[in-house]
Structure formats: structure tokens, C-alpha cells
C-alpha angles and dihedrals in degrees: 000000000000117000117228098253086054097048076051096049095047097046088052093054089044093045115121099223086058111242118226099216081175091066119154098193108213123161127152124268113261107224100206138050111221125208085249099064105036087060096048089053090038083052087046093046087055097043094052087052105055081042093065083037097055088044096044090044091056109020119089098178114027126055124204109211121188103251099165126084115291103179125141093212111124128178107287096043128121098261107019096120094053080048098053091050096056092040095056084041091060092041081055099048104029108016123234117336110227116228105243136027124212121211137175094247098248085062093055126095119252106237092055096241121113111221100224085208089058105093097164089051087044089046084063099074121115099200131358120210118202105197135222133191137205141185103234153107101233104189085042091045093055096031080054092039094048095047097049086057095055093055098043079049092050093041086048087056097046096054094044088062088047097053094037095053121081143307094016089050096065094048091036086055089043099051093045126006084187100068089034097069096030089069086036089069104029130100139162098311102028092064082069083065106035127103134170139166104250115233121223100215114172105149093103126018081252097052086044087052103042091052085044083052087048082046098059097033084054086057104050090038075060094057087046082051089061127112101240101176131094102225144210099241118204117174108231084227089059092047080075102045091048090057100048089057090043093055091046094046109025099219124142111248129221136174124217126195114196118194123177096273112032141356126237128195136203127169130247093237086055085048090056094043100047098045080050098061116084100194089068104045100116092026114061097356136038132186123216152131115277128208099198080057101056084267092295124158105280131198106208107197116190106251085228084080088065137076118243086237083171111044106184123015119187111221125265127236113257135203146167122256122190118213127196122210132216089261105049094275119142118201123189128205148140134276116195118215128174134012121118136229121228103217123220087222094175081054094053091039088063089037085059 
């Protein structure tokens, strides 16, 4: 039987993006810290921590000790460059560091902090959880995003039977057999799916209604187009980094989004499987750039694919911080405090 670190290796040779496993990550050093980003790490600092708090309140047997980088040092900053060095040299020698641990509690260490240096007591873990925030409503986002469906479907339904009855049918069949028949045969889930060129016919007030009709029919099948899911978003880079520190360590990798309201987990093994599958690409996963990443190669997995592992999170506390910089320059941004996660431990204890 295969061990995990070998099904990962294997779905990682096999995978279709080509994965580089030899990686040297470089990049140059960014000199300033923008607002941006000291909220979104301030947002990631609080959601690793009520990560480790939801497992450690629940949880009798297992701990969850923060492993990945917790320094306040931003660009800017005296030292950052020392500290971006030595950050790209561990990405290069380890992989990417995730951002818990978690222990039965007689393997962890006593004093609750995980030596980095200390590869027999890493090797331990049973699970490590690279977490991932996001500034949704997750529950909001899917109830908005399922009702405006319905009423783009509904609007797409209303404006087929207006097309296809006389006398705008005839003329519709007689224009452009194409989109004729296309409408002949649609209904509520084949307008996902639909597409079509609008004409823009204007020699007679049918022909001006009919492409007015088109018009309005191309604008909701846009909204159908639409991505409608939140997502899970590992950067393909990463896919390699991740690897490299799960071959050196053996631990089983999972990542975990946390939104405001819940968290949701999917293993690093589904990740690889999905992304590797073709036939869903534009379904459940996309692949873009994404801004938010630097513009890096992004795997976007519908969050449909995870487990809601936290199943109801109360809302921090948030401020704003000003930050001044070497040179006189104030930032402001916001810190997050509070709030607490409510585990699924039945759910972690099958994930373990």
C-alpha cells in the first residue's frame, strides 16, 4: 500500500499543468507595504487563530499549534530584506511551511511551540492545515448568487416564449435558422450553457424588437456564464512548494478557507485530483490569473468540493492601525480580534 507522501508524489508527476517539483523560487523584494495588504495578513493572522481555538476547545485528544511564519515584519520595514531572503531560501529547501500542526496531545511538545528545527518532533503531526481567508459571507454570498439565477433563468424563459410565438418566431426562423432552433431546443439549465452572436436587425419595428428581445436574452445568459461559486484558491506555484514540504515531512495536508461566517476544508490529495481532471475544468475549477496573487497561476476549486469543518464563526472585533513608515509615511489599515469558530469534531476526528 502506497504511503501518503507517495499517492502525492505520483498525482503531482502525473498532473496535467506540469508541475515543476525542482522549483528555485526568486522574486524581487517589494519595498513597501501597501493598506491592502496589511489588512489582508491582519485578516489571515485572525483567521489562523480562531482556527487553532475551534480545534483546542473541542478537541480532547488532538492540538492544533501555530508551524507557519508569524512575523509582523512588512515591507518597509528594517530587516525585510534579510527576512525575504531567508524566507525564498526555506521555500527552496523545505517547501512551504502550512500554517498549523496538528498533534495528539502526548506528541506535542509541552511548552505549545513548535521548533521549526526540530524535523523528528514536525514529522509527528498527524495533519497540517494551511489556512486561507476570505472576506465573505459564505451562506449570503450562495443564498444572492441562487436567487439571481432563478430570475436570469426565469427571464431566459420568458423571452424564449416571446421570440418563438408568432408572429416573431417566423421571422425569427427565417433570419437565422441557427438561433431558431437553438431556443427551440433550450430550457432552464441549457441557457448555462447557451451562447449566440446578437444581431443587430433595424429594417422593419419586428425585426427592432426581435434583436431588442436577442439583446436582453444575451444579458441574463451572462449572468448564467457567471461564475457563481466562492472557491478554494491554490496558487499552481504553491502545488510545488507544498509538495516539497510534504515529501520531506509525511503529513497529510489540508487546506482550510474561513470566511465570516463558516470554514470549510479540502485536502491537498482532492485538490490534486480535481485540478487533474479535464472534464471539470469550467465546472467545478478554474484556472486564472489572479490579481489578489501577484497575477500568479491560480486553481479556483468550487468550495462545493469541501466540508464545512466550522460550521458557524461569530464575528471579530475590527480597527483601524496606522502604521508609519521609515520615511514619514503613515498607512492605515484594519486588525481583526474576537470572534470564535464552532468545530465539526466528529468531522476532524475522520479527517485524522
Amino acid at each position: 500500500m502506497r504511503s501518503y507522501a507517495e499517492k502525492i508524489k505520483s498525482l503531482i508527476e502525473h498532473h496535467p499543468l506540469e508541475i515543476d517539483t525542482k522549483i528555485q523560487v526568486e522574486g524581487k523584494v517589494p519595498n513597501l507595504a501597501a493598506s491592502v495588504f496589511l489588512t489582508n495578513k491582519a485578516q489571515g493572522d485572525w483567521a489562523e487563530q480562531l482556527v487553532i481555538s475551534a480545534i483546542n476547545a473541542v478537541s480532547p485528544d488532538y492540538v492544533a499549534l501555530p508551524y507557519g511564519r508569524a512575523d509582523s515584519i512588512a515591507a518597509g520595514d528594517e530587516g525585510f530584506e534579510d527576512f525575504y531572503a531567508n524566507y525564498q531560501n526555506e521555500l527552496n529547501t523545505i517547501g512551504k511551511r502550512p500554517d498549523i500542526l496538528i498533534f495528539r496531545r502526548q506528541d506535542a511538545p509541552a511548552n505549545g511551540i513548535v521548533d521549526v528545527a526540530d524535523e523528528v518532533l514536525v514529522a509527528k503531526a498527524k495533519a497540517a492545515i494551511e489556512v486561507r481567508s476570505s472576506s465573505f459571507l459564505s451562506m449570503k454570498y450562495m443564498h444572492f448568487m441562487e436567487h439571481r439565477c432563478q430570475i436570469a433563468e426565469g427571464n431566459c424563459l420568458q423571452l424564449r416564449e416571446e421570440l418563438l410565438a408568432e408572429p416573431y418566431g417566423s421571422i425569427l426562423k427565417q433570419k437565422s435558422p441557427n438561433i431558431y432552433s437553438l431556443l427551440s431546443c433550450s430550457s432552464a439549465n441549457t441557457f448555462h450553457e447557451l451562447d449566440f452572436r446578437a444581431p443587430s436587425w433595424s429594417s422593419s419595428p419586428a425585426l427592432q424588437h426581435i434583436t431588442a428581445l436577442l439583446k436582453q436574452l444575451k444579458d441574463n445568459i451572462k449572468i448564467l456564464h457567471k461564475r457563481e461559486f466562492l472557491s478554494i484558491t491554490p496558487k499552481v506555484e504553491d502545488l510545488a512548494l507544498v509538495n516539497r514540504w510534504v515529501q520531506r515531512y509525511q503529513v497529510p495536508h489540508y487546506y482550510l478557507q474561513v470566511f465570516f461566517d463558516r470554514g470549510y476544508i479540502i485536502s491537498f490529495e482532492d485538490i490534486l485530483k480535481i485540478s487533474s481532471s479535464p472534464d471539470l475544468e469550467g465546472n467545478i475549477f478554474f484556472i486564472e490569473k489572479d490579481v489578489k496573487n501577484q497575477e500568479k497561476k491560480t486553481i479556483k476549486i468550487n468550495i462545493s468540493q469541501s466540508q464545512p469543518i466550522i460550521g458557524k464563526i461569530e464575528m471579530p472585533r475590527h480597527s483601524s492601525v496606522m502604521k508609519e513608515l521609515a520615511r514619514g509615511r503613515l498607512i492605515f489599515y484594519v486588525t481583526f480580534s474576537g470572534g470564535k469558530g464552532f468545530l465539526d469534531l466528529n468531522l476532524l476526528k475522520q479527517l485524522l
